[in-house]
ZAMARGU-4260 file (C-alpha; in steps of 0.2 Angstrom, whole numbers, plus 5000, padded with zeros to 4 digits):
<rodrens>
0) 4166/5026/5099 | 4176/5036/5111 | 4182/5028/5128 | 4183/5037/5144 | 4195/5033/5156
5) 4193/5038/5174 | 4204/5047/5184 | 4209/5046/5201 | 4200/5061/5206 | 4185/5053/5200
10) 4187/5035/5206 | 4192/5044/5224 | 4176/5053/5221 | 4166/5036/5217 | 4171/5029/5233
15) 4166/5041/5245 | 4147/5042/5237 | 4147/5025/5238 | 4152/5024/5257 | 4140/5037/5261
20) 4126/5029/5253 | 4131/5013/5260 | 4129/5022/5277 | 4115/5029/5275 | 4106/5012/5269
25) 4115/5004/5284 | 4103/4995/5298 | 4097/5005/5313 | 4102/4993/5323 | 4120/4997/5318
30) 4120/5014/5319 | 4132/5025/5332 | 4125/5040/5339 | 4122/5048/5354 | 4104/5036/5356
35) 4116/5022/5355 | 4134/5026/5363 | 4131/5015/5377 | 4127/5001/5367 | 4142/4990/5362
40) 4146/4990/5345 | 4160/4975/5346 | 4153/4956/5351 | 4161/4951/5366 | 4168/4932/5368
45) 4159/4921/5378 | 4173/4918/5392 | 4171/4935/5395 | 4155/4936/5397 | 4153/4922/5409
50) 4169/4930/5419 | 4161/4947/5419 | 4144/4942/5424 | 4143/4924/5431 | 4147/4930/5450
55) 4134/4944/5453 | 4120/4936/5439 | 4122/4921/5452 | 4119/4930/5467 | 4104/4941/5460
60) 4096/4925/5454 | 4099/4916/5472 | 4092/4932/5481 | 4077/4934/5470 | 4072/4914/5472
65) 4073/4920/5491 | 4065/4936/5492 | 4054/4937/5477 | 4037/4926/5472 | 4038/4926/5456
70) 4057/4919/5455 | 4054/4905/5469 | 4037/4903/5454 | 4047/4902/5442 | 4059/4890/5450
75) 4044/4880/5456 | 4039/4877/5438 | 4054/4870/5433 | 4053/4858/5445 | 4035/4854/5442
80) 4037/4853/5423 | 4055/4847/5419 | 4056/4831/5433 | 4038/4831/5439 | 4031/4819/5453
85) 4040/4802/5445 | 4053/4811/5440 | 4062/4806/5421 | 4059/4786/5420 | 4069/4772/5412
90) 4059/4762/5400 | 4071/4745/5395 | 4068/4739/5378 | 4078/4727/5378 | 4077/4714/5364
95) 4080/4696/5359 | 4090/4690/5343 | 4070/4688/5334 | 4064/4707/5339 | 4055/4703/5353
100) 4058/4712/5372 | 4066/4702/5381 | 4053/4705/5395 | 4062/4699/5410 | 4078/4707/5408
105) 4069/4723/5405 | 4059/4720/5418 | 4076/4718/5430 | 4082/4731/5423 | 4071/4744/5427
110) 4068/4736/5445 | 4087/4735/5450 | 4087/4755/5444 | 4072/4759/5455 | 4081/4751/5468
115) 4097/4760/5466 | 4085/4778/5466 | 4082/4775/5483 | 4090/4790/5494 | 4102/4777/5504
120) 4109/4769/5488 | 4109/4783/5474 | 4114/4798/5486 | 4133/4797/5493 | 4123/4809/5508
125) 4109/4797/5509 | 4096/4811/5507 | 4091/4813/5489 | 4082/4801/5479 | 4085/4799/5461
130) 4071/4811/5457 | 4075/4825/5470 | 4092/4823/5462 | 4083/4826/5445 | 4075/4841/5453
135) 4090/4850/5462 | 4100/4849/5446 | 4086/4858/5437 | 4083/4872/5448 | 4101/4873/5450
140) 4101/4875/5431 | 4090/4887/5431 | 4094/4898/5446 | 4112/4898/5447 | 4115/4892/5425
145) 4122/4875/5429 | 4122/4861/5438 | 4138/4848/5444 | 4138/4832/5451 | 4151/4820/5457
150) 4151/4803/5454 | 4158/4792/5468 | 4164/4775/5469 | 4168/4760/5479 | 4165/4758/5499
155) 4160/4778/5502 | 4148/4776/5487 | 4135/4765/5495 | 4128/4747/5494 | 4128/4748/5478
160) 4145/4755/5475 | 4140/4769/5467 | 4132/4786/5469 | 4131/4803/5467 | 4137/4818/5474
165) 4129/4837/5472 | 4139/4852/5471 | 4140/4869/5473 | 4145/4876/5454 | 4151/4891/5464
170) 4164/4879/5474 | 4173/4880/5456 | 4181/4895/5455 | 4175/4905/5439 | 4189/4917/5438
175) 4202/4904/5438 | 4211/4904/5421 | 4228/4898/5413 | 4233/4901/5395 | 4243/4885/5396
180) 4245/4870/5407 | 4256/4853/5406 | 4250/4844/5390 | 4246/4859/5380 | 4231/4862/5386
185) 4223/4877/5395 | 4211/4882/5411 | 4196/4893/5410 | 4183/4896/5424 | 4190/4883/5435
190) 4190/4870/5420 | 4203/4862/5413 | 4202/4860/5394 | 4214/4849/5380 | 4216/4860/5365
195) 4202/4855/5357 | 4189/4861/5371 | 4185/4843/5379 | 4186/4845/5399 | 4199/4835/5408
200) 4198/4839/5425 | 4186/4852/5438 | 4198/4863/5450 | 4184/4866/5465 | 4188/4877/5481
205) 4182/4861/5493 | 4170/4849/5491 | 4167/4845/5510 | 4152/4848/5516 | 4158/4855/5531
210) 4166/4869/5523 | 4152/4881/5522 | 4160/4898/5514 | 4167/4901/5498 | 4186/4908/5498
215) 4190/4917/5484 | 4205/4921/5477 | 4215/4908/5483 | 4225/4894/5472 | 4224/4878/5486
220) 4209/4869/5474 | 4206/4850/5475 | 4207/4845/5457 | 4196/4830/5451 | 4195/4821/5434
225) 4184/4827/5422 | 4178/4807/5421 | 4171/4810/5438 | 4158/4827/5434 | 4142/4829/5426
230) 4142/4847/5421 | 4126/4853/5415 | 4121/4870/5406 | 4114/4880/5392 | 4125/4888/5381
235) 4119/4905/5373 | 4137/4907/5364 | 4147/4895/5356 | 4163/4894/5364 | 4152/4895/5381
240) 4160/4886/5395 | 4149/4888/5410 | 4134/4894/5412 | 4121/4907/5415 | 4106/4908/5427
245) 4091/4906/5415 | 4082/4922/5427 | 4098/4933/5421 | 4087/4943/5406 | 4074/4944/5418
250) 4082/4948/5437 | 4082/4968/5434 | 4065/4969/5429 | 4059/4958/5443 | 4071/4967/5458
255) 4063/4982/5451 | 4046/4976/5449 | 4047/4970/5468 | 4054/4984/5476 | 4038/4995/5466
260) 4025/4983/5474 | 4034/4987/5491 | 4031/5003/5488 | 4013/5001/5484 | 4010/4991/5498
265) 4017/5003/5512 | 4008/5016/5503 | 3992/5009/5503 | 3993/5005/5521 | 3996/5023/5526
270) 3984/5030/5517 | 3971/5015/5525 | 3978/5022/5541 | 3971/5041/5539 | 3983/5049/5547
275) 3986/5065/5550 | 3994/5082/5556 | 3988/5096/5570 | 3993/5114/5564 | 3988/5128/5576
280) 3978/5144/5569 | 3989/5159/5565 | 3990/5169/5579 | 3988/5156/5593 | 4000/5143/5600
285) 4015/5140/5610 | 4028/5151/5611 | 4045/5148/5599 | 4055/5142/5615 | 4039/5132/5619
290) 4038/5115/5615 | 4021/5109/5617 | 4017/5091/5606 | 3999/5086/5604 | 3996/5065/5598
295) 3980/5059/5599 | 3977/5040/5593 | 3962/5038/5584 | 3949/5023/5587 | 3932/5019/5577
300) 3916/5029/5584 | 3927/5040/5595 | 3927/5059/5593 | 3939/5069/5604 | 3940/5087/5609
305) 3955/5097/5601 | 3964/5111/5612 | 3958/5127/5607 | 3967/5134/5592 | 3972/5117/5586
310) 3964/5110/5570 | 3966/5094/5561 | 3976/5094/5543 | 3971/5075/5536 | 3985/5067/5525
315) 3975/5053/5515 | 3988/5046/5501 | 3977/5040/5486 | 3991/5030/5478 | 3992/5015/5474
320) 3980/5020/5461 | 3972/5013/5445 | 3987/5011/5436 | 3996/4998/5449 | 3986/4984/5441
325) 3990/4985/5421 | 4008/4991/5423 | 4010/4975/5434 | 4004/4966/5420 | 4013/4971/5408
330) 4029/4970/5418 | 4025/4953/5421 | 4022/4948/5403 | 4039/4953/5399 | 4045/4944/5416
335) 4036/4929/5408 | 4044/4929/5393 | 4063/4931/5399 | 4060/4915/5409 | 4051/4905/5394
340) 4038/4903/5404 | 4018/4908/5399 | 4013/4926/5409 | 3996/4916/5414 | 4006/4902/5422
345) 4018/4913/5431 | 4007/4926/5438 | 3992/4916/5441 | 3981/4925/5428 | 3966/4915/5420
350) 3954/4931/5420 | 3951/4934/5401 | 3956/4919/5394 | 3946/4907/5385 | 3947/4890/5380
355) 3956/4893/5361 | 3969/4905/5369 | 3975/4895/5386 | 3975/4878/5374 | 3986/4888/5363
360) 3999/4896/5376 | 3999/4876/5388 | 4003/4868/5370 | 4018/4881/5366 | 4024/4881/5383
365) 4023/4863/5386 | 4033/4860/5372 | 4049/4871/5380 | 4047/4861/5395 | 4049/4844/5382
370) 4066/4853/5375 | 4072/4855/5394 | 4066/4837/5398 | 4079/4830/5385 | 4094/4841/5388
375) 4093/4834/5405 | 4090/4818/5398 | 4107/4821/5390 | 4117/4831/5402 | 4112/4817/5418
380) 4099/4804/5415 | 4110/4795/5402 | 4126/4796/5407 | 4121/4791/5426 | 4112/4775/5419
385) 4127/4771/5407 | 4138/4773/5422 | 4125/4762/5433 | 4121/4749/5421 | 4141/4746/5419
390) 4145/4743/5437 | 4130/4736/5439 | 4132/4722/5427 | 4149/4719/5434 | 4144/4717/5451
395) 4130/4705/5450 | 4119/4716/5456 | 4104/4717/5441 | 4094/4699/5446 | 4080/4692/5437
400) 4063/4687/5445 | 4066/4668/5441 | 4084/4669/5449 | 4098/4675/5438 | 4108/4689/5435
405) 4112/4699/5420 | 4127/4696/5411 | 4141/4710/5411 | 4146/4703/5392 | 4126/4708/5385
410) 4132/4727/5391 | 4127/4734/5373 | 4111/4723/5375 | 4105/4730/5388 | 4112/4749/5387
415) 4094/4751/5372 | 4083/4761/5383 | 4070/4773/5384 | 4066/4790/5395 | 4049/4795/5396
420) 4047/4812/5404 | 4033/4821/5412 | 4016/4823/5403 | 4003/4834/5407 | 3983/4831/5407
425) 3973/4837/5393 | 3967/4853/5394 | 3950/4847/5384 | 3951/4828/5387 | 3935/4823/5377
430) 3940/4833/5362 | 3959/4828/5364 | 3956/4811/5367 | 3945/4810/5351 | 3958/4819/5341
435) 3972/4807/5346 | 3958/4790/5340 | 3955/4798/5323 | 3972/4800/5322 | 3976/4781/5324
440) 3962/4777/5313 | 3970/4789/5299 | 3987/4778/5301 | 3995/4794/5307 | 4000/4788/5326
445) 3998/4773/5336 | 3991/4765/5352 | 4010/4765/5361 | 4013/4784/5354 | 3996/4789/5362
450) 3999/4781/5379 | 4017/4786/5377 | 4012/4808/5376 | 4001/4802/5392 | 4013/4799/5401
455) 4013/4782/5402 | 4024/4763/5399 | 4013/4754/5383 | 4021/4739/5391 | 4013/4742/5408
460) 3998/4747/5402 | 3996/4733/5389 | 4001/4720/5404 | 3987/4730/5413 | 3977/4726/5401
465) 3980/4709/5397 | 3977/4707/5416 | 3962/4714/5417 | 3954/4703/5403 | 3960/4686/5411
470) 3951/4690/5430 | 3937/4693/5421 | 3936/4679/5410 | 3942/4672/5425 | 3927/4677/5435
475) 3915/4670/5421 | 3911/4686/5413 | 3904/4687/5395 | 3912/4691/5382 | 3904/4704/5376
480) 3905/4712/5393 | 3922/4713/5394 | 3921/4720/5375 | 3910/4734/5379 | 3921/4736/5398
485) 3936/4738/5386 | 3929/4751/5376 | 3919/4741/5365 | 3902/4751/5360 | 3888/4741/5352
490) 3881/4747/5336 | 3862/4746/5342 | 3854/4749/5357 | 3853/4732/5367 | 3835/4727/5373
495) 3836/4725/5392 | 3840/4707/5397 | 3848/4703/5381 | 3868/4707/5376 | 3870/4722/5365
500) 3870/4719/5346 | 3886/4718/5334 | 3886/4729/5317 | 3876/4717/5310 | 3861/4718/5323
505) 3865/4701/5327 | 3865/4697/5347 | 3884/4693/5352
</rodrens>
């Protein structure tokens, strides 16, 4: 058999058939020609990005919260979903050395932490609440990309000796960078990092209240310990250091979609003026040197007599037209989803939906508001309560219904908790309710689960319960009242006068 050996030629030959097949099998996407020259063709690093774009993405988003309906909306919802009306709330669980809850120390648990949300204890201002607190760091997440707050200590902090402090993310300087700094370490956006990415320490521009403008470009910034921040954001790019307003896909679209509905809006109310323009007949007129103005205003029912020559030329725009209505929708539905939010919600839309398709869009939106529920949970709820529960413990301040204080030595005790987030009401509460009760009687969920995705403590609402059935046996009630007031329907009709009938058909 003979053997051919290639040549160079050949093998040259080979590889530029390959590389031109590989081009053209390469992905559209990827491709570089005059359709595309504008689009990048090599990734930019996430410090970049933020440095590039952070500063104007900012003041967009801020302006659109202000000017635009949809953005304040949008911002609206976050508020309303991610926090709601209780805010996220502490559920202690807890336990004794056998399993059980150790009922009172939970139960002064979660009292001393209401206590402490109070405005006067939990804010260094006095102003916020826990929950506002909750609130203004979501919307600052999501209108300006982050959120930072400063936890204070000692006299200035309050009766409780602690509190917190919200602040501007802006106030930290985002173009502030340093390749190296004392330790080995490095700056980026006004952070200071070790050289493994954990922050040390914030650099911000002030942090007085009384300082209302922003200075950039200057180097005077008040340094604080990284110990002392909570730093919230979402981070699209690994590497990301700060963060990006969540409107930011969105803000061009919307500004746009703003400024056409302005335009629509003047326009239609010209054209329901019906005005209009005098234009003399050929021939007749003032002279050219002349200058001769005819305005008339026009009133409903009132005809006028025009000077002779003159005749009326009507200008009667017909826009908006139409069209305004579906391309507004569409604009919206890609508004919608840039925000994570469903288009029926943010434009308050319900014509054309029915029951299968707005169960379907609630359940998938609702289920993003969970994710956001927990990465706050993370980023503020936990590390606050951590915080809280420590000096808390150590001051004595935690006090148990029958006298007593918590001891600072059961720290890891008392740090098992719970958050439960907002919950929303059923869309379809008999069928929901009814799918949840087969579930528990298929052994797929339970009772504290179900009152749990309601929204709800299953230790408040079994207290309630066991409340509710002593007061009635209490006031002499039947049994079998307080069965069937519980939720207990009898098997057979019950004849009037007599107590409704087990399974059996036996009276009870």
């Amino acid at each position: 058999m003979a053997v051919v050996t290639a040549t160079g030629p050949t093998i040259e030959r080979s590889r530029r058939i390959g590389m031109h097949l590989a081009r053209s099998a390469m992905m559209d996407s990827a491709r570089a020609d005059r359709l595309t020259a504008a689009w990048p063709t090599s990734p930019i690093p996430a410090d970049d990005i933020v440095r590039r774009n952070q500063r104007p993405l900012v003041a967009r988003s801020r302006e659109q919260a202000a000017n635009n309906d949809y953005g304040k909306a949008f911002l609206r919802m976050v508020s309303q979903n991610v926090v709601g009306p209780d805010g996220i709330r502490l559920q202690a669980q807890t336990r004794d050395d056998n399993g059980t809850l150790d009922t009172a120390a939970n139960d002064a648990l979660e009292s001393a932490w209401r206590e402490w949300g109070r405005r006067e204890n939990c804010d260094v201002a006095g102003k916020l609440s826990w929950r506002a607190i909750q609130a203004q760091a979501a919307v600052s997440a999501a209108r300006d990309g982050e959120f930072m707050i400063r936890m204070i200590y000692g006299a200035d902090a309050g009766p409780w000796g602690f509190s917190l402090q919200m602040l501007d993310p802006q106030r930290c300087p985002v173009d502030f960078d340093q390749d190296r700094v004392a330790g080995g370490g490095f700056i980026r956006h006004g952070i200071e990092f070790n050289i493994y990415g954990r922050a040390l320490a914030y650099y911000f521009t002030t942090t007085q209240e009384g300082e209302a403008d922003y200075h950039y470009g200057g180097r005077a910034y008040i340094r604080v310990p990284a110990d002392e921040i909570l730093h919230g954001f979402l981070p699209d790019l690994v590497g990301q250091k700060r963060g990006l307003p969540w409107m930011a896909t969105a803000l061009w679209r919307m500004h746009m979609l703003g400024g056409y509905e302005r335009s629509a809006l003047v326009n239609a109310r010209a054209s329901a003026a019906k005005g209009g323009f005098f234009q003399w007949r050929e021939g007749e007129g003032p002279e050219a040197d002349e200058d001769e103005e005819i305005e008339m205003e026009v009133e409903p029912g009132m005809y006028r007599e025009l000077p002779a020559g003159v005749e009326v030329v009507n200008s009667h725009p017909a826009y908006p037209t139409g069209e305004l209505a579906p391309f507004r929708k569409e604009m919206l539905r890609a508004i919608a989803s840039g925000l994570g939010v469903s288009y029926n919600g943010l434009a308050n839309d319900l014509e054309g939906v029915n029951y299968s398709s707005i169960r379907q869009g609630a359940l998938d939106e609702r289920e993003h508001w969970k994710e956001l529920q927990e990465w706050l949970i993370e980023a503020l709820a936990e590390p606050v309560f951590m915080r809280w529960l420590r000096l808390s413990l150590l001051s004595g301040k935690i006090v148990l219904a029958k006298g007593g204080r918590l001891k600072p030595e059961r720290l890891d005790k008392y740090t098992a908790v719970a958050w439960q987030g907002r919950r929303w009401a059923w869309i379809d509460p008999s069928a929901d309710v009814k799918a949840a009760i087969d579930g528990k009687a298929a052994g797929l969920s339970t009772s504290s689960q179900f009152i749990r995705d309601s929204g709800r403590d299953p230790q408040d609402v079994f207290r309630e319960l066991a409340a509710d059935i002593q007061m009635m046996t209490a006031a002499g009630l039947p049994q079998w009242f307080i069965e069937q007031a519980l939720g207990k329907k009898p098997a057979a009709p019950a004849k009037p006068g007599e107590p409704p009938a087990d399974t059996q058909g036996n009276p009870q």
